[in-house]
PDB file of N, CA, C and O in Angstrom:
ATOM      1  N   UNK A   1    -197.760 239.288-187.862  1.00  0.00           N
ATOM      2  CA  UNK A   1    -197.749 240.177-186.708  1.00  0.00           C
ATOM      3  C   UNK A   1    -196.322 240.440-186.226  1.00  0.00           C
ATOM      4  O   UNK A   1    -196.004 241.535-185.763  1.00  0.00           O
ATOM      5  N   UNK A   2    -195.429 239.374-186.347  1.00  0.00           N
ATOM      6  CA  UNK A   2    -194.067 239.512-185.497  1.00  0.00           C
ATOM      7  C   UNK A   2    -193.297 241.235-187.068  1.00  0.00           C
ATOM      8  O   UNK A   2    -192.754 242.338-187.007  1.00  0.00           O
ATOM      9  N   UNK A   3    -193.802 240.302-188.097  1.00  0.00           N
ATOM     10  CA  UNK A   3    -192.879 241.410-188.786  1.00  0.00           C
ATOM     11  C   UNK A   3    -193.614 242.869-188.606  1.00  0.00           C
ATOM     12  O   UNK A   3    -192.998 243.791-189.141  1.00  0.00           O
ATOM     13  N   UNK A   4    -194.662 243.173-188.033  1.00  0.00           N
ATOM     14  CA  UNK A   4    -195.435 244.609-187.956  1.00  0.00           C
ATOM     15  C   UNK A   4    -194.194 244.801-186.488  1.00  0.00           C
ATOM     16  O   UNK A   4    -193.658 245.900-186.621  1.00  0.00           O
ATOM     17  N   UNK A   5    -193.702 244.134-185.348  1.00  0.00           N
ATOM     18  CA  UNK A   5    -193.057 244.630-184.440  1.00  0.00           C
ATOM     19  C   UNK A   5    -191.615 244.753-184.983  1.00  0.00           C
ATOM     20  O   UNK A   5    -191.064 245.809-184.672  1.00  0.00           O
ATOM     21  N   UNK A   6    -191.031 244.059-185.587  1.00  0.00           N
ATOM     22  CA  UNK A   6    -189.902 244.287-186.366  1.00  0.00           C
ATOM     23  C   UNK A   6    -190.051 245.421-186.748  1.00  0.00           C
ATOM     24  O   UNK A   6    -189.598 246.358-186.092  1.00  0.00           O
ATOM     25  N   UNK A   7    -190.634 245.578-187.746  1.00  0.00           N
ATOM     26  CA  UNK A   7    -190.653 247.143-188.044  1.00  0.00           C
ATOM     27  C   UNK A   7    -190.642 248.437-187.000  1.00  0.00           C
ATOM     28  O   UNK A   7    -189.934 249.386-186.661  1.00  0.00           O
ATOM     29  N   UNK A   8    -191.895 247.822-186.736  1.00  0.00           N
ATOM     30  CA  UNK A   8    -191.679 249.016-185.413  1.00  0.00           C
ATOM     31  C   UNK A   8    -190.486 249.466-184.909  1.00  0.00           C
ATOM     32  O   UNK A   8    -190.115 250.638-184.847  1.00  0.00           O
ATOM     33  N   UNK A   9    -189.689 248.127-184.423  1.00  0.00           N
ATOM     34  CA  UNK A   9    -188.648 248.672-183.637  1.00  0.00           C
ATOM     35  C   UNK A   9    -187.610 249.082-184.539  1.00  0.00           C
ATOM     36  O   UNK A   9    -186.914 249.985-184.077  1.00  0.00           O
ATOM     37  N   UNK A  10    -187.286 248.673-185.730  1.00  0.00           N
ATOM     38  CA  UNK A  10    -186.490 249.319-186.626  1.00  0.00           C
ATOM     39  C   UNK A  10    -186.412 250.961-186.717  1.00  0.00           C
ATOM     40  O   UNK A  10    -185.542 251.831-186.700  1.00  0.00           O
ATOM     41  N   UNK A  11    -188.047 250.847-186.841  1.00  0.00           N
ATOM     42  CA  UNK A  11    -188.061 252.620-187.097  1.00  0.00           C
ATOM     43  C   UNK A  11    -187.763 253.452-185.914  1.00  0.00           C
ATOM     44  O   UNK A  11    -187.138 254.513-185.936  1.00  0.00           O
ATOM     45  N   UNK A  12    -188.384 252.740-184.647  1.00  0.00           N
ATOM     46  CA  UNK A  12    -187.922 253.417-183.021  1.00  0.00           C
ATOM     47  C   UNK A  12    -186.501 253.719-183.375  1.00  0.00           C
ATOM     48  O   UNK A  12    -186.089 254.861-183.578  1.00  0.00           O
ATOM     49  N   UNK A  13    -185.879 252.789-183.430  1.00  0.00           N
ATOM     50  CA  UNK A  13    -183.660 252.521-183.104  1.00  0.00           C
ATOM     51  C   UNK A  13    -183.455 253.585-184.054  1.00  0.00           C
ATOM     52  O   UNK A  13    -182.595 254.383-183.679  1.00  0.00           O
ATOM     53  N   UNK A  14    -184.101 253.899-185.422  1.00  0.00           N
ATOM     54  CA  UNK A  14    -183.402 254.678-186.031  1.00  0.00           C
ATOM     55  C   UNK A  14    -183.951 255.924-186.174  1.00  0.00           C
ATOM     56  O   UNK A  14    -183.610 256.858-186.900  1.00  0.00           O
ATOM     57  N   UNK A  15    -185.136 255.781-185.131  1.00  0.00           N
ATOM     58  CA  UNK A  15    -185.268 257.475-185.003  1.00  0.00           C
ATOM     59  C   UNK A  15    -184.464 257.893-183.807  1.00  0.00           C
ATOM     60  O   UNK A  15    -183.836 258.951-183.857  1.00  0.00           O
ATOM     61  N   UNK A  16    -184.434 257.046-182.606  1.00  0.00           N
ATOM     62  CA  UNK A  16    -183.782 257.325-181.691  1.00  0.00           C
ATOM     63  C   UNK A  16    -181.469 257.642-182.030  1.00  0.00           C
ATOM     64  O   UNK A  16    -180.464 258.000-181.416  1.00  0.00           O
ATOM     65  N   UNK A  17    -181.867 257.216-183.253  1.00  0.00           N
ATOM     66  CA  UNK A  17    -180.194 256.990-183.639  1.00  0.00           C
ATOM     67  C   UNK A  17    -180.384 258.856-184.183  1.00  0.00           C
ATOM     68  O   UNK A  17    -179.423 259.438-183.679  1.00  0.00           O
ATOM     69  N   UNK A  18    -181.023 259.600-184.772  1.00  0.00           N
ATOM     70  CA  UNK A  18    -181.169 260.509-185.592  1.00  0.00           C
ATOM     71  C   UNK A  18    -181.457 261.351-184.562  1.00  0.00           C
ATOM     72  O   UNK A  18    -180.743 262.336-184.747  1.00  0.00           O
ATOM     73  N   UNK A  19    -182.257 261.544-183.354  1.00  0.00           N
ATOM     74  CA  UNK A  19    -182.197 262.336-182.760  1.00  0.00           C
ATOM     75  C   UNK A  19    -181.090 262.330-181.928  1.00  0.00           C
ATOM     76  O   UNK A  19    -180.731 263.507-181.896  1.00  0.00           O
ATOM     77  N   UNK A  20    -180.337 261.664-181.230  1.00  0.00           N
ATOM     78  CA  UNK A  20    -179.070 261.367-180.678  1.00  0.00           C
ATOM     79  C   UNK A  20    -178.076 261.800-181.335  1.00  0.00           C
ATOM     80  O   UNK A  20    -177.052 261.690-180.660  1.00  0.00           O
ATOM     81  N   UNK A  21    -177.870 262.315-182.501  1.00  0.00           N
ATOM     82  CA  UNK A  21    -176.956 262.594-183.567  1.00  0.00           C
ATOM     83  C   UNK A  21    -177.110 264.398-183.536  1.00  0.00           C
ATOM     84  O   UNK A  21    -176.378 265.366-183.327  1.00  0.00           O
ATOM     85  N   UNK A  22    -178.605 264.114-183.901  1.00  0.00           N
ATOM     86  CA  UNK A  22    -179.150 265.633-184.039  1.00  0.00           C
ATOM     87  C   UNK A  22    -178.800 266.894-182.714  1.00  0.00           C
ATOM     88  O   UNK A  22    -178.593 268.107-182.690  1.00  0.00           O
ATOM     89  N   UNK A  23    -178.888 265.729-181.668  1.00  0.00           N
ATOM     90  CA  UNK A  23    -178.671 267.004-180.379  1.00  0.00           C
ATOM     91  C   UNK A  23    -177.987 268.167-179.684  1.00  0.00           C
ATOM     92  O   UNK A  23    -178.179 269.138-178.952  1.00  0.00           O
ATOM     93  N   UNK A  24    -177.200 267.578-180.261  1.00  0.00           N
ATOM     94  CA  UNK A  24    -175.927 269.079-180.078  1.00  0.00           C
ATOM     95  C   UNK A  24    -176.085 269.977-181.280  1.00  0.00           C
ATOM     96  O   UNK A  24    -175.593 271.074-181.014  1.00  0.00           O
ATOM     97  N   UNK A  25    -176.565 269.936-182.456  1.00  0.00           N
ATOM     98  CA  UNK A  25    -177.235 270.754-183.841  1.00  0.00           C
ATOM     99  C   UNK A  25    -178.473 271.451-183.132  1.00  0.00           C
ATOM    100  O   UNK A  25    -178.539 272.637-183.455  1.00  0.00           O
ATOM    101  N   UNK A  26    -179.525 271.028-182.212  1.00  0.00           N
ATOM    102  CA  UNK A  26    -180.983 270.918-182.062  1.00  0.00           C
ATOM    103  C   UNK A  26    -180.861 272.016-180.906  1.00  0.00           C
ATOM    104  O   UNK A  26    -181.535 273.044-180.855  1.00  0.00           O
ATOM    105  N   UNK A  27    -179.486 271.460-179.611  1.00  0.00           N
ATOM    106  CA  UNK A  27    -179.579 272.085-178.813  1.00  0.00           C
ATOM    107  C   UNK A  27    -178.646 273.411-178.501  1.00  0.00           C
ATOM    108  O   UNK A  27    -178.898 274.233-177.619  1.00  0.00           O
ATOM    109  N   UNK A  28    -177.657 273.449-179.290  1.00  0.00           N
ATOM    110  CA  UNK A  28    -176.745 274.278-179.567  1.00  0.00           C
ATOM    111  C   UNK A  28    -176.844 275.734-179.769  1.00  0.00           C
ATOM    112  O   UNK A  28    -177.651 275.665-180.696  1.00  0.00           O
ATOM    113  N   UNK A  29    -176.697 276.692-179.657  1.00  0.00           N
ATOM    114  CA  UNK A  29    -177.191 277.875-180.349  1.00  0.00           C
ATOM    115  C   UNK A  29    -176.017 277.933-181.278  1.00  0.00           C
ATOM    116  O   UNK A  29    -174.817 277.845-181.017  1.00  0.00           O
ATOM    117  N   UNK A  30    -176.820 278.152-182.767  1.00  0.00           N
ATOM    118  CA  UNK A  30    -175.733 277.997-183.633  1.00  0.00           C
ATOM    119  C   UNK A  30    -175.009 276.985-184.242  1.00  0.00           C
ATOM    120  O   UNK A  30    -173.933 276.990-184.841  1.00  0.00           O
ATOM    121  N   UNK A  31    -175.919 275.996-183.936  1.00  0.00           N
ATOM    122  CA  UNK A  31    -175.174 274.720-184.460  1.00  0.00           C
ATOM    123  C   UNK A  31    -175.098 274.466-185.466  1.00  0.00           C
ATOM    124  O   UNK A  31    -175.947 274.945-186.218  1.00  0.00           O
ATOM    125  N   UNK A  32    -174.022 273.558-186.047  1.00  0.00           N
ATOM    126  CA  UNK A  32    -174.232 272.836-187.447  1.00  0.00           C
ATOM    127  C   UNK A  32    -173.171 271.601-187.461  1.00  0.00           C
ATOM    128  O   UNK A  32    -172.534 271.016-186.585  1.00  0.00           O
ATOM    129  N   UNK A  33    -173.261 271.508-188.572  1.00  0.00           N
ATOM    130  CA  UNK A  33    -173.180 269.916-189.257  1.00  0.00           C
ATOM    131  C   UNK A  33    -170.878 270.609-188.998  1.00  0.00           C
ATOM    132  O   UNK A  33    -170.494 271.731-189.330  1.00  0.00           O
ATOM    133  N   UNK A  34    -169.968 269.527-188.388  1.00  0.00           N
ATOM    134  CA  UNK A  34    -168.692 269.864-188.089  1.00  0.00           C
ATOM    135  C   UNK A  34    -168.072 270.498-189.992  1.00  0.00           C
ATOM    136  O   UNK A  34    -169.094 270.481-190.678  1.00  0.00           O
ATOM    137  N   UNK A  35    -167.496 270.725-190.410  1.00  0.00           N
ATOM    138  CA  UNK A  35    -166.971 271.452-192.067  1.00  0.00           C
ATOM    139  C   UNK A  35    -165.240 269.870-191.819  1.00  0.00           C
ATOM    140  O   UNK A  35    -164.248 269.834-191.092  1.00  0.00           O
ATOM    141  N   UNK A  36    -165.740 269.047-192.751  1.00  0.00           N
ATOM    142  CA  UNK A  36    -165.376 267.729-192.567  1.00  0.00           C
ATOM    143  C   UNK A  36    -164.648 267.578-194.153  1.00  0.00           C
ATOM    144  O   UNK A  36    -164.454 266.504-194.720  1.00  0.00           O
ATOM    145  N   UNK A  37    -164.393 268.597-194.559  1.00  0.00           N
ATOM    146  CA  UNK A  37    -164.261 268.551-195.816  1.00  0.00           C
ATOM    147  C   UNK A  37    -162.072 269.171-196.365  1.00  0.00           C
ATOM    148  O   UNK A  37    -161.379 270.162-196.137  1.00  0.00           O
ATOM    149  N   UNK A  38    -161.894 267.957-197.048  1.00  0.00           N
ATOM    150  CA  UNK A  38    -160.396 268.833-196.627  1.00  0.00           C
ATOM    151  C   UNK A  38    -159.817 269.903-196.430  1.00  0.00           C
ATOM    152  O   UNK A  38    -158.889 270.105-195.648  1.00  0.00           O
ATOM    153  N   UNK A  39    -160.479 270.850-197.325  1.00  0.00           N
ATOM    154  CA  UNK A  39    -160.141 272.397-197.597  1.00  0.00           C
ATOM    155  C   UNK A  39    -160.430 273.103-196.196  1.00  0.00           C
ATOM    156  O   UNK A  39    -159.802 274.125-195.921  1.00  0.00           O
ATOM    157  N   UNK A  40    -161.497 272.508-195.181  1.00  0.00           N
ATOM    158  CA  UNK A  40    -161.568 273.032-193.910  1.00  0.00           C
ATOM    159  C   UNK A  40    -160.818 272.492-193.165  1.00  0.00           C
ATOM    160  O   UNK A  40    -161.498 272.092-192.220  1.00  0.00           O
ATOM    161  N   UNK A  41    -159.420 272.142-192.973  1.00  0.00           N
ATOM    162  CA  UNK A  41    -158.843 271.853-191.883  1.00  0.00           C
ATOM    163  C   UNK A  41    -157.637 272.736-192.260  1.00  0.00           C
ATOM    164  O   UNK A  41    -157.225 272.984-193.394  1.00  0.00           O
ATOM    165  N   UNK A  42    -157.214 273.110-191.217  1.00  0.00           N
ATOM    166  CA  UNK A  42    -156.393 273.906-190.483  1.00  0.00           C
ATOM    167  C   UNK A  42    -155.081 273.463-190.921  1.00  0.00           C
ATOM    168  O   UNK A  42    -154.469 274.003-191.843  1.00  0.00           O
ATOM    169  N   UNK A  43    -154.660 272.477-190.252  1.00  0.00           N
ATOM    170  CA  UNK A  43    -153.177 272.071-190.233  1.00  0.00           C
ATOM    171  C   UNK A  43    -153.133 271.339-191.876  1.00  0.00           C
ATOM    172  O   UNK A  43    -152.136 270.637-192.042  1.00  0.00           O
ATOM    173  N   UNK A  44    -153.914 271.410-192.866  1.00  0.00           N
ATOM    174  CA  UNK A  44    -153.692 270.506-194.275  1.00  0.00           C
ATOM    175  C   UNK A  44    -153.777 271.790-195.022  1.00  0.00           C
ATOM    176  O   UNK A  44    -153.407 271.757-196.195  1.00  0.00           O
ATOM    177  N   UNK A  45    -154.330 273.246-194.390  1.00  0.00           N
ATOM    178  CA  UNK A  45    -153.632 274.297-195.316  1.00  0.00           C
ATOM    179  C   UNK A  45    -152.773 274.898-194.812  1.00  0.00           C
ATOM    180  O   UNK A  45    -152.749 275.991-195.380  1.00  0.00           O
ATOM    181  N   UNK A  46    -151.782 274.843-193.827  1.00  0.00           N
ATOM    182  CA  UNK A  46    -150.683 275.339-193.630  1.00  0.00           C
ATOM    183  C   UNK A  46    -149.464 274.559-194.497  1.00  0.00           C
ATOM    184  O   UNK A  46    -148.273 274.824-194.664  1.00  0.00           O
ATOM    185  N   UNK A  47    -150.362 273.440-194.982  1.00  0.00           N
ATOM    186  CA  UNK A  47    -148.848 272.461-195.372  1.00  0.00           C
ATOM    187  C   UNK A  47    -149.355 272.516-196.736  1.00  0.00           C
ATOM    188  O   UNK A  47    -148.941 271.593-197.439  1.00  0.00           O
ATOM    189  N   UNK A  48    -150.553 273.782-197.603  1.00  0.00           N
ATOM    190  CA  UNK A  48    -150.686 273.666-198.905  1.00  0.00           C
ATOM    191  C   UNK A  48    -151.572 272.378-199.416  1.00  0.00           C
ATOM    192  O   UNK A  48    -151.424 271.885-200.534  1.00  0.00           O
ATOM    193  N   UNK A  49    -152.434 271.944-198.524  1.00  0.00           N
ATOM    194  CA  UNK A  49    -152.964 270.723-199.623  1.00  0.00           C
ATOM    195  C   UNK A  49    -154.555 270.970-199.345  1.00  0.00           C
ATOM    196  O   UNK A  49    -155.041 271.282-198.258  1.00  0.00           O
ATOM    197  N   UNK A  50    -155.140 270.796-200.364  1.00  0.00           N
ATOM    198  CA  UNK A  50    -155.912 271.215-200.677  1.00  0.00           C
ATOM    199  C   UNK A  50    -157.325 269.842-201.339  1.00  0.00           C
ATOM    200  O   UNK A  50    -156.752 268.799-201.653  1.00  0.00           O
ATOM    201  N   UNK A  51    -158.489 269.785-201.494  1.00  0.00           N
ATOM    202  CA  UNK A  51    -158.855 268.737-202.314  1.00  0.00           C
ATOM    203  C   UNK A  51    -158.237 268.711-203.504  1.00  0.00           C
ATOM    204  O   UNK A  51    -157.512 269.593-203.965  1.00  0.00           O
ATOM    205  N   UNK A  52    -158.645 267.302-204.182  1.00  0.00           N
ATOM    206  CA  UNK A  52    -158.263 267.188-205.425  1.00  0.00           C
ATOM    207  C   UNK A  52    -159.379 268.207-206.637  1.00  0.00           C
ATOM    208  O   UNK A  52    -159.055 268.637-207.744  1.00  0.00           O
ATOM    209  N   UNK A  53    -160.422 268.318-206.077  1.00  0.00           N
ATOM    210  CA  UNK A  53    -161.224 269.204-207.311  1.00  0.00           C
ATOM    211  C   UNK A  53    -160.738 270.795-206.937  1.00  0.00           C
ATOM    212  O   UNK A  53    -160.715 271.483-207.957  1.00  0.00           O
ATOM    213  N   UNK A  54    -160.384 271.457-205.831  1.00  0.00           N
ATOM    214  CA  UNK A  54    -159.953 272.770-206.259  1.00  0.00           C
ATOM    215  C   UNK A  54    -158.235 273.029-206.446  1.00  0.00           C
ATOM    216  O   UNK A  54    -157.689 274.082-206.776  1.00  0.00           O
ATOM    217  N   UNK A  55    -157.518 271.563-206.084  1.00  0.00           N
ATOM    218  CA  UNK A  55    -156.024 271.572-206.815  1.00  0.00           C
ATOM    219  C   UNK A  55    -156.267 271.729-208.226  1.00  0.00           C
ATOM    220  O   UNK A  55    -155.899 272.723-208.852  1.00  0.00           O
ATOM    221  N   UNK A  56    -157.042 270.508-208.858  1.00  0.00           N
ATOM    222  CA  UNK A  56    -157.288 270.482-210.619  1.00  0.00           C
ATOM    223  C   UNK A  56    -157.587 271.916-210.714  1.00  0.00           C
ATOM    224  O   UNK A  56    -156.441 272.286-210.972  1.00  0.00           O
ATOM    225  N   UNK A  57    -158.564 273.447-210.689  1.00  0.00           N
ATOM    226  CA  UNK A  57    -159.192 274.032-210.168  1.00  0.00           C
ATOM    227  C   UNK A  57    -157.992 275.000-210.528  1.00  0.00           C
ATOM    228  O   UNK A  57    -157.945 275.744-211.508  1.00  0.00           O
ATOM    229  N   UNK A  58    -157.136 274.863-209.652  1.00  0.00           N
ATOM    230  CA  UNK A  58    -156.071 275.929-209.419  1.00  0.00           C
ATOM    231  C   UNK A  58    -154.551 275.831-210.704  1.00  0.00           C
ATOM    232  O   UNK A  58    -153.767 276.691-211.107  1.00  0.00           O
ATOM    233  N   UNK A  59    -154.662 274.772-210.915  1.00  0.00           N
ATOM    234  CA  UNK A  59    -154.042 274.077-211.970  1.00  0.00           C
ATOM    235  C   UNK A  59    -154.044 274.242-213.192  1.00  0.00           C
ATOM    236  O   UNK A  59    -153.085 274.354-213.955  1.00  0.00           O
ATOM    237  N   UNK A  60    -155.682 274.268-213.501  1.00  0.00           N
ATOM    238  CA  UNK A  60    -156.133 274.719-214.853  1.00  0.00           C
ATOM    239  C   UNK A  60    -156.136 276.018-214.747  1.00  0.00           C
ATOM    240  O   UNK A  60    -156.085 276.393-215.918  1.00  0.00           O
ATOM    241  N   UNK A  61    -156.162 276.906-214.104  1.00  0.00           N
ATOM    242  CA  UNK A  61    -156.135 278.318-213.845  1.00  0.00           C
ATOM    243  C   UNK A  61    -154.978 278.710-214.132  1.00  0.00           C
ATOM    244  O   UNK A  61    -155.150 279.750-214.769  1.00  0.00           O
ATOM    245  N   UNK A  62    -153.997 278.525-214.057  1.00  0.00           N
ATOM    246  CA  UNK A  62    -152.143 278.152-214.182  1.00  0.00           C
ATOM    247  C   UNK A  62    -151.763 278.257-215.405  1.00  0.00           C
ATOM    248  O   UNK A  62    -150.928 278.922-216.019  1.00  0.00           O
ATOM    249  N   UNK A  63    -152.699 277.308-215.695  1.00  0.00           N
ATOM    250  CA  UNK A  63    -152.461 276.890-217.314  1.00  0.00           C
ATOM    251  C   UNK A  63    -152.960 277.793-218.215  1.00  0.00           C
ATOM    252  O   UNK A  63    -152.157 278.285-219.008  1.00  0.00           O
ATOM    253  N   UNK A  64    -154.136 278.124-218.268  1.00  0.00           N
ATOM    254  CA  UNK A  64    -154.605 279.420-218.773  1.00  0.00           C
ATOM    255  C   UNK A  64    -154.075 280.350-218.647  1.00  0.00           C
ATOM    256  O   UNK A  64    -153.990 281.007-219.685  1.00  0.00           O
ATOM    257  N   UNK A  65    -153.642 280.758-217.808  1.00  0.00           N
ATOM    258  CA  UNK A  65    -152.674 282.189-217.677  1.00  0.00           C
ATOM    259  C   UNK A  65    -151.043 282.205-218.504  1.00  0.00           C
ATOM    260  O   UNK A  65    -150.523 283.174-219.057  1.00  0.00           O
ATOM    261  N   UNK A  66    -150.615 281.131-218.396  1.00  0.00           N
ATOM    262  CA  UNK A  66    -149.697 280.634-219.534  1.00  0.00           C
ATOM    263  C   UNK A  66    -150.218 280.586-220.743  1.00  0.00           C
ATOM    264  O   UNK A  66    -149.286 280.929-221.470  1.00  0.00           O
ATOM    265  N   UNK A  67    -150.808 280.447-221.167  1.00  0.00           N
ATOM    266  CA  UNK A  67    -151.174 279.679-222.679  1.00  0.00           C
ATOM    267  C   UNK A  67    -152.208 280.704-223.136  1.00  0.00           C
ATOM    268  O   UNK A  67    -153.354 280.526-222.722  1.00  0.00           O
ATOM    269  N   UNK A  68    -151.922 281.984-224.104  1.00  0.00           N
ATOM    270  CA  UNK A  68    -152.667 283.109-225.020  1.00  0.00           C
ATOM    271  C   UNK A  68    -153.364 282.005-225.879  1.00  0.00           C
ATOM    272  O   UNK A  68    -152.691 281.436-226.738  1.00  0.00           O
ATOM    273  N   UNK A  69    -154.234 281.784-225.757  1.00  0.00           N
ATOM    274  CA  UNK A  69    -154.963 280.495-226.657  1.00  0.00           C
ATOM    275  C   UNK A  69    -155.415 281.787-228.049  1.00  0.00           C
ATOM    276  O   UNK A  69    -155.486 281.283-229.170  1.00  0.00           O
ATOM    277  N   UNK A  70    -155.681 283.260-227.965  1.00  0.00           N
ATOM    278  CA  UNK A  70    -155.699 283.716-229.054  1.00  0.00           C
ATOM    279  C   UNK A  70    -154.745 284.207-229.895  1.00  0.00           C
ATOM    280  O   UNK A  70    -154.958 284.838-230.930  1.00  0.00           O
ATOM    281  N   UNK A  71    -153.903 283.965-229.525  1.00  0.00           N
ATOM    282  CA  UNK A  71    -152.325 284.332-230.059  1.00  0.00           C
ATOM    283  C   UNK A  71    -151.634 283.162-230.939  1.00  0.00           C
ATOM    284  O   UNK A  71    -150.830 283.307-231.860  1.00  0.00           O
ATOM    285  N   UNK A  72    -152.217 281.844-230.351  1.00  0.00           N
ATOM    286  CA  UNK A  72    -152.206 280.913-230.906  1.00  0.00           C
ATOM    287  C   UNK A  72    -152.224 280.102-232.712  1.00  0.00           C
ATOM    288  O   UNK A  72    -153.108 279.377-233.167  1.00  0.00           O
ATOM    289  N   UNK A  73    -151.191 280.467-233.265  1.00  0.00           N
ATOM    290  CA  UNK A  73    -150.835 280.117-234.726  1.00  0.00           C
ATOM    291  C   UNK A  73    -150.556 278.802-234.904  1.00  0.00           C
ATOM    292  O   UNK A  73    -149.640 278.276-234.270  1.00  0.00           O
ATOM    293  N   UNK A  74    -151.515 277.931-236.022  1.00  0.00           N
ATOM    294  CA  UNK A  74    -151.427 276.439-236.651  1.00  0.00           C
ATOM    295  C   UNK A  74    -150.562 277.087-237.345  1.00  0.00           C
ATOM    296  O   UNK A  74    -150.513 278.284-237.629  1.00  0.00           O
ATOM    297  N   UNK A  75    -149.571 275.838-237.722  1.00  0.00           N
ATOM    298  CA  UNK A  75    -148.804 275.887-238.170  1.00  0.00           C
ATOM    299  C   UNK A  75    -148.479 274.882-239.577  1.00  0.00           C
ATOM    300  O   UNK A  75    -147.800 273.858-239.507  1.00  0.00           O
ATOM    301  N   UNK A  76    -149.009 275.318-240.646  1.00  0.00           N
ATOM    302  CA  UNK A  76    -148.480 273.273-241.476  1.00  0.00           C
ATOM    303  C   UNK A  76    -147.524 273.249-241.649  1.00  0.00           C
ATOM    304  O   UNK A  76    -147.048 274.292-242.097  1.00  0.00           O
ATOM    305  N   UNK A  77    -146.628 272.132-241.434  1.00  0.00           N
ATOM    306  CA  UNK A  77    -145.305 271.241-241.797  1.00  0.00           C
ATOM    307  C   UNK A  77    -145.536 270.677-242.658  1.00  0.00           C
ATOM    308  O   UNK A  77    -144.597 270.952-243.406  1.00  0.00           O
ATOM    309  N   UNK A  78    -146.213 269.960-243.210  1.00  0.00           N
ATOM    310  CA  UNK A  78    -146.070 268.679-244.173  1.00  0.00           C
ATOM    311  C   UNK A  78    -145.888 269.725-245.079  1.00  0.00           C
ATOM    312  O   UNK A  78    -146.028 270.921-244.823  1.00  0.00           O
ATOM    313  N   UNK A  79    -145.438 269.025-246.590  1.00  0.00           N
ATOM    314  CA  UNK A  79    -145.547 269.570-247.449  1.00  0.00           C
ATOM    315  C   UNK A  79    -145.955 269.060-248.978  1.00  0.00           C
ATOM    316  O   UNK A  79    -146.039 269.872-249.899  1.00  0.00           O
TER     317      UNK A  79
END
């Protein structure tokens, strides 16, 4: 019996934790989840930095534009 109230209150605290979280999303017009992600901040693209998956991203893009991969001649040396 004690662990059927354990539970209980587990699930109360963490619904009460989820709606407490939720409320400014729930009550908001227009709400959403804050953009927490590096590429959305302000002052980290004025100074150029960017995540690491759309630096790689921009990088390999770089590289491709350098490198005619069909122009591209093997060459043998040995002889």
């Amino acid at each position: 019996m004690e662990i059927i109230k354990v539970i209980l209150l587990a699930v109360a605290l963490v619904a009460i934790a989820m709606l407490g979280l939720a409320t400014q999303i729930l009550l908001k017009r227009g709400g959403k989840f804050p953009n927490t992600h590096v590429g959305g901040n302000k002052y980290l693209k004025k100074q150029g930095i960017a995540c690491a998956q759309t630096q790689d991203k921009i990088e390999r893009a770089k590289v491709e534009k350098k490198v005619d991969f069909k122009s591209v001649k093997i060459v043998n040396i040995s002889k």
